[in-house]
C-alpha positions, 0 to 999 in steps of 0.5 A: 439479487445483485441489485438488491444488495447494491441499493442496500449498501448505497442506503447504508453508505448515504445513512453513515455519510448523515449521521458521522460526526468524524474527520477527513484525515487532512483536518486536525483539530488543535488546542493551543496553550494560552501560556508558554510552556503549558501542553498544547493538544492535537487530535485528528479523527478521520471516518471512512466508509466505503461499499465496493460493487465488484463483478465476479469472476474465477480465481483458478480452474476449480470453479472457485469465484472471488464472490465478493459482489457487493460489501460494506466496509468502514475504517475509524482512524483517530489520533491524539498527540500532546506537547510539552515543551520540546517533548511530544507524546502521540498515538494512532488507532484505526478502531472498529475497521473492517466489514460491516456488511455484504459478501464474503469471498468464496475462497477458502482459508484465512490467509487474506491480511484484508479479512475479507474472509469475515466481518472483522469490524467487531473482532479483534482485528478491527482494532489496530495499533498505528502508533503510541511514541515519544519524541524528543527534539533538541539542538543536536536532532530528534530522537524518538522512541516506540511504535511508529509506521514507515515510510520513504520515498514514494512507498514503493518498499516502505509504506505508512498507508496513508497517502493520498493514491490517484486510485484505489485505497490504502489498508495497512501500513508498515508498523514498527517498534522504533528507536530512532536518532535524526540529526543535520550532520552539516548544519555548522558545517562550511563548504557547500550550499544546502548543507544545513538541510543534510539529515543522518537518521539511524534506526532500530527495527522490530517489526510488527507488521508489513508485507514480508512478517506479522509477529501474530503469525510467529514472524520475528523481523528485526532491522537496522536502517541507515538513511541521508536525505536532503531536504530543503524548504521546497519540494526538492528531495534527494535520498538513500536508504539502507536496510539490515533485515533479519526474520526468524520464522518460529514455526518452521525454523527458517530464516532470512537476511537481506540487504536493502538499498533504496534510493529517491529523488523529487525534481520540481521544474518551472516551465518557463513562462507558462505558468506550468510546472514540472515534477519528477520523482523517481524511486529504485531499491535493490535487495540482496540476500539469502533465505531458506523460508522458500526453497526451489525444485533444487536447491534444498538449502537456502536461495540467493536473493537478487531482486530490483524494482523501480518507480517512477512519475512525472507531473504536469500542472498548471497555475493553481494546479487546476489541471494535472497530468500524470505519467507513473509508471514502474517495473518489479524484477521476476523470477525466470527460472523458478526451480534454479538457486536464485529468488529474484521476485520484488514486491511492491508495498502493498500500500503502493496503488497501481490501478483499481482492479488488477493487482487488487482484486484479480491477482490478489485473489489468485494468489489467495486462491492458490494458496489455498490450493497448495495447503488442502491436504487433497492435493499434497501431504504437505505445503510446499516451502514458504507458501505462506508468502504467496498472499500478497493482498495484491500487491504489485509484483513480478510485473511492469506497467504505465498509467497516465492520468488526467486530473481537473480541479476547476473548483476547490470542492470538485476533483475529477480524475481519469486514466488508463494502466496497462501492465505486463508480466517481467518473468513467465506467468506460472502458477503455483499449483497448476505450472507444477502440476504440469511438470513445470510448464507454464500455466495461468489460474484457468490451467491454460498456457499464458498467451504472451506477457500482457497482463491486463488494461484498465480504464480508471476514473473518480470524482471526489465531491466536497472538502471542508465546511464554510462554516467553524473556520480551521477548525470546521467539520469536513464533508466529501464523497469519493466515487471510483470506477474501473474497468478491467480487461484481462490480457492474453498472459491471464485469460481463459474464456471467462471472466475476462472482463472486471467491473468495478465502483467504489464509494467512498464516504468521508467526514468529518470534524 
C-alpha cells in the first residue's frame, strides 16, 4: 500500500514539474521603463512542489504514530514591486500553499503551524501575506513603511524563510507590520575607513506571525529594534541587534518582556595561492527578561528569563566554488532544572535548517504530540501553563550539534551534496507529560529513562538537477529537480525499541519562468 502511494505522488510531481509554467525564486522578470522617470516593474514568481516519503515511527508511548508516509505538497510564491522614481511599492504572496495529497498525521489537535493535520492548499490558510510595503530612498537614508518579513544574521532568531538551506526546506518567515528608518550615520564623516558603509537602522514592530506569536491566535507582539551593521561591497559583514519585546497573551491574561541581543560576523579569507578560500561567519544572541506565560512547579508568579544560543560555520571553496566544504554547527542554552524560578531554553528559528529529520520530523512531532497529551481532558482538568509553546514546527532547541558537508558543482546544472549531523542534548531530556507523571524524574517520548545526551546522527545527502533555460536570455523560464535524502538514527537520550531508525526522501520540483 505504501508503495502505491509512492508512484502516485511520483506521477503527480513529474505531472506538475511538465505542465508549470512558474519561477525558481532566484529568477525576476523586469520591466524596465524606455524614458526616465516613468515606473519600471519587477515580478518574481516561484512554484514548488514537493512529495516527502517518510518511514513512520512513535511519537509517545500511547501507540501514537506520526503517520505521515507519504504526502504531497506545493507553495506558489509570487511577487510584484513597481518603481517610481525614489519610491518603490512591493508585494509578496505565497498562494495556494499547503497539501495537496497523501497522509495526514495521526496526531490529534491543530496546533502544527505547517497544517499537517489537513489539506490546507484550498483553505484560508494556503493564502498567506508576505509582504505589501512602500520604500522611500533619499539622501539622508531609507524609510519604509508596512508589512514586511525579517531577517538578520544567519537566521538564527530572525528569519525571512527564504534562503537557500544545505538541507531540508523553509515554511514560514517571520512577518511584521514595520516602520522602518536606515541611515549611513558616518558617510561625510572623517576618521576612519569604511565609515561610509556604517548603516543605523531603527524600527517599529507589530508582529503578525513568527515562532513566539501568531495575532490569529489572539498573541499581540510588539517590538522595538536598534541595529548597526557594517557592510562594505564584499562579503564582509559585522553587526548588532537589539530587541525590545512585549507580548500580551489575550486569552489568558499573561504577558512577557524580553530583551534580545544579537550579534553576527561574516570573514571572507583568501588562502594564499591556492586559489581557495575561506568563509567564517558566526551568530550568538542572548535573551533576557521575564514572563508568566509559562510558570514552573514553584514559582507561581512570573519566571526569570535567561537564555543563549550560538551559530556558527566555516566554508571552504575552491576557485569557481566547484567543491565546497561546510562545518556548521550550533549550540542552544536549556533549561536544567525545569520546576526552579528560571527559563533558560533558546530556540532556534524555525526556518534555520539543522539536518533533514530530527528536529523536523521526529522532535517536531514529539512536541505535537506532547502537546496534545497535555490538553486531553482524560489526562488533566486543566493544561498546564504556557503549554501552547510547546509546538515548535521542529525547530532547534535545547540542543547542540555539528554538520560537516561536502558540496560538488562540477557543472552549472548539477549540485551534489553530502553530509553528516549529530546533535546532542544542552539540559536533561524530560518530557513534558511522561517526566511529570513520574514525579519529575526524566523521562523521553517512549516513557523510558534517557540513556545519556546524544540525540540522534544523521546522513544526509541531494542532488539538485538543472537551472535556468538556454534559451529567452535573462529572462528565460527555469527548470530544476531537487532530491534529498536522510538517514536518521536515534541516540540513546530518545530510544525506545522502536522506531530508532527514520528514513526520509524529499523531491523537490522547481520551475519556472
Amino acid at each position: 500500500m505504501w508503495s502505491l502511494r509512492l508512484w502516485g505522488l511520483m506521477a503527480a510531481l513529474s505531472g506538475s514539474l511538465l505542465l508549470s509554467s512558474t519561477a525558481l525564486a532566484d529568477q525576476r522578470f523586469e520591466l524596465r521603463p524606455k524614458q526616465p522617470g516613468m515606473a519600471s516593474l519587477d515580478l518574481s514568481l516561484d512554484y514548488r512542489i514537493q512529495g516527502t516519503f517518510l518511514s513512520d515511527f512513535p511519537v509517545d508511548a500511547e501507540g501514537t504514530m506520526l503517520g505521515q508516509a507519504a504526502v504531497l505538497d506545493q507553495r506558489f510564491r509570487v511577487a510584484v514591486a513597481v518603481r517610481q522614481g525614489r519610491f518603490r511599492l512591493g508585494t509578496e504572496w505565497d498562494l495556494l500553499t499547503g497539501q495537496l495529497a497523501g497522509d495526514l498525521w495521526d496526531i490529534p489537535g491543530e496546533v502544527d503551524d505547517r497544517h499537517r493535520h489537513k489539506r490546507a492548499v484550498i483553505t484560508p490558510d494556503g493564502f498567506v501575506p508576505r509582504r505589501f510595503a512602500v520604500r522611500l530612498d533619499s539622501d539622508l537614508g531609507q524609510l519604509e513603511a508596512g508589512l514586511v518579513t525579517s531577517h538578520w544574521g544567519l537566521g538564527m532568531l530572525a528569519n525571512d524563510g527564504d534562503q537557500d538551506l544545505l538541507f531540508g526546506r523553509t515554511d514560514f518567515g517571520d512577518r511584521v507590520l514595520r516602520l522602518r528608518g536606515t541611515t549611513r550615520p558616518f558617510a561625510k564623516a572623517e576618521g576612519f575607513p569604511g565609515r561610509e558603509h556604517v548603516y543605523l537602522t531603527a524600527a517599529a514592530d507589530m508582529v503578525l506571525a513568527d515562532d513566539m506569536a501568531q495575532i490569529a491566535d489572539g498573541q499581540i507582539a510588539t517590538q522595538a529594534i536598534l541595529s548597526v551593521l557594517y557592510r562594505p561591497p564584499d562579503a564582509r559583514r559585522l553587526g548588532v541587534y537589539l530587541v525590545h519585546r512585549h507580548q500580551d497573551e489575550l486569552a489568558d491574561d499573561r504577558s512577557s518582556d524580553l530583551m534580545v541581543i544579537d550579534g553576527f560576523g561574516v570573514l571572507p579569507v583568501a588562502l594564499g595561492a591556492t586559489g581557495w578560500t575561506l568563509e567564517l561567519a558566526v551568530e550568538a544572541a542572548g535573551v533576557l527578561g521575564r514572563t508568566d506565560r509559562s510558570l514552573s512547579y514553584n514559582e507561581r508568579q512570573e519566571l526569570e528569563v535567561r537564555a543563549a544560543g550560538v551559530a556558527a560555520r566555516a566554508t571552504f571553496r575552491s576557485q569557481g566554488d566547484a567543491l565546497q566544504v561546510h562545518v556548521r554547527g550550533g549550540w542552544a542554552s536549556g533549561d536544567k532544572n525545569p520546576d526552579d524560578a528560571f527559563l533558560e531554553n533558546f530556540t532556534f528559528d524555525r526556518d534555520f535548517d539543522v539536518g533533514l529529520i530530527l528536529f523536523d520530523q521526529v522532535l517536531g512531532g514529539i512536541d505535537a504530540a506532547a502537546h496534545a497529551l497535555l490538553v486531553d481532558p482524560e489526562h488533566s482538568g486543566a493544561p498546564p501553563d504556557g503549554v501552547d509553546s510547546l509546538a515548535t514546527e521542529g525547530a532547534f532547541r535545547r540542543a547542540m550539534y555539528v554538520q560537516p558537508v561536502v558540496q560538488v558543482v562540477p557543472f552549472r546544472w548539477l549540485d551534489l551534496r553530502g553530509g553528516l549531523m549529530f546533535a546532542g542534548s544542552s539540559a536533561p531530556v524530560q518530557h513534558p507529560f511522561y517526566s511529570f507523571r513520574a514525579g519529575g524524574m526524566a523521562r523521553n517520548h517512549h516513557d523510558f529513562a534517557p540513556n545519556g545526551g546524544l540525540l540522534g546522527s544523521e546522513l544526509d545527502w541531494a542532488v539538485r538537477v538543472g537551472g535556468q533555460l538556454p534559451w529567452g536570455g535573462e529572462r528565460a523560464p527555469s527548470l530544476a529537480l531537487r532530491v534529498q535524502g536522510g538517514h536518521l538514527f536515534l541516540g540513546g537520550a530518545l530510544q525506545g525499541g522502536t522506531g530508532d531508525i527514520v528514513h526520509q526522501v524529499l523531491i523537490s520540483g522547481l520551475v519556472g519562468w
